[in-house]
C-alpha positions as CSV (number, residue, x, y, z in Angstrom):
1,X,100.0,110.5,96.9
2,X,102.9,110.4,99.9
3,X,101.6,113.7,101.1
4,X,98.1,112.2,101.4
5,X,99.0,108.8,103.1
6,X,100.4,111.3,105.6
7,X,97.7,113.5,106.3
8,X,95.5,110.5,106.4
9,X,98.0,109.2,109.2
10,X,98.3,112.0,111.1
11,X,93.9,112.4,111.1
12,X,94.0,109.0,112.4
13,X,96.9,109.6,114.9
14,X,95.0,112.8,116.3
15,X,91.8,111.2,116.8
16,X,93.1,108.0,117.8
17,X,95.1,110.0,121.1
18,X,92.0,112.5,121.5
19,X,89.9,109.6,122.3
20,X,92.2,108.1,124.3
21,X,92.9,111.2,126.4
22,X,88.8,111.8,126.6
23,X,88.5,108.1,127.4
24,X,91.5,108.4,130.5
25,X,90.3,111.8,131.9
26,X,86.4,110.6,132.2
27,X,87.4,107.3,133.4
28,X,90.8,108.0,135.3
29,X,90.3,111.6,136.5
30,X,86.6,112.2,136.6
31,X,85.4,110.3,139.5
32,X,87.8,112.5,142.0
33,X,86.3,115.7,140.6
34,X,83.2,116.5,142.7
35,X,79.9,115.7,141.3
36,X,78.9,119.9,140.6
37,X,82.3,120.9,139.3
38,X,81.8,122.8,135.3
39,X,83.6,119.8,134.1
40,X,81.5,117.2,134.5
41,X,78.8,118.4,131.8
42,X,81.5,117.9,129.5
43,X,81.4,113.7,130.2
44,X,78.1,111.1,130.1
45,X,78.0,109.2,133.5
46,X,80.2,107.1,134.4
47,X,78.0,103.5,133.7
48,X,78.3,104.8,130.3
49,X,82.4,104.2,130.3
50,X,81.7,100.7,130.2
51,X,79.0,100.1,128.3
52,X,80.3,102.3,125.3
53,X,83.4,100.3,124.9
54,X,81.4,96.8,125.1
55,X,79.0,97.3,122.6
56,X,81.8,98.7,120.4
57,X,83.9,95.4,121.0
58,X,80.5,93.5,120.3
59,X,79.7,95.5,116.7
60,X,83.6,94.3,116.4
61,X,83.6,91.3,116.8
62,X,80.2,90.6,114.9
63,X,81.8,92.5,111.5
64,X,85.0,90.7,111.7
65,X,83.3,87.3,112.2
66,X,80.8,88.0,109.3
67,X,84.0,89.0,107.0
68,X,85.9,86.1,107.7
69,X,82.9,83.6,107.3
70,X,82.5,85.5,103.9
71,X,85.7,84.8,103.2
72,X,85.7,81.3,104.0
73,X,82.8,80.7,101.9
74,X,84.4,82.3,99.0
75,X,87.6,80.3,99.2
76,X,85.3,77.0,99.4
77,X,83.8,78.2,96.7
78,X,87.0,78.8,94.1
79,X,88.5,75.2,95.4
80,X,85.3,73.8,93.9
């Protein structure tokens, strides 16, 4: 089970920095590039940098409001 916790880890490690270095190079990097270098196919447009990261934040938000209302109207519901 140790050996699995760790793998699990280690997925979520990778993909937690390769986002975070695909996030810095297309937001960092990317506007200094010139606008018909080969690299830029590899990124969405810029606008997209912030909108991705907003409506992420908002689906967020949303679920971890619903979870906690549902867990507020379960502990009124055992005090009862």
């Amino acid at each position: 089970m140790e050996l699995a916790d760790q793998a699990v880890g280690f997925l979520l490690s990778f993909i937690s920095i390769s986002i975070f270095t695909y996030y810095t190079c297309w937001v960092i990097v990317l506007p200094f590039v010139d606008s018909d270098h080969f690299i830029q196919k590899f990124f969405l447009p810029q606008h997209y940098a912030v909108i991705i990261p907003v409506f992420a934040g908002v689906i967020l938000l949303s679920f971890l409001s619903i979870f906690v209302g549902f867990v507020m109207l379960k502990s009124k519901q055992k005090a009862k």
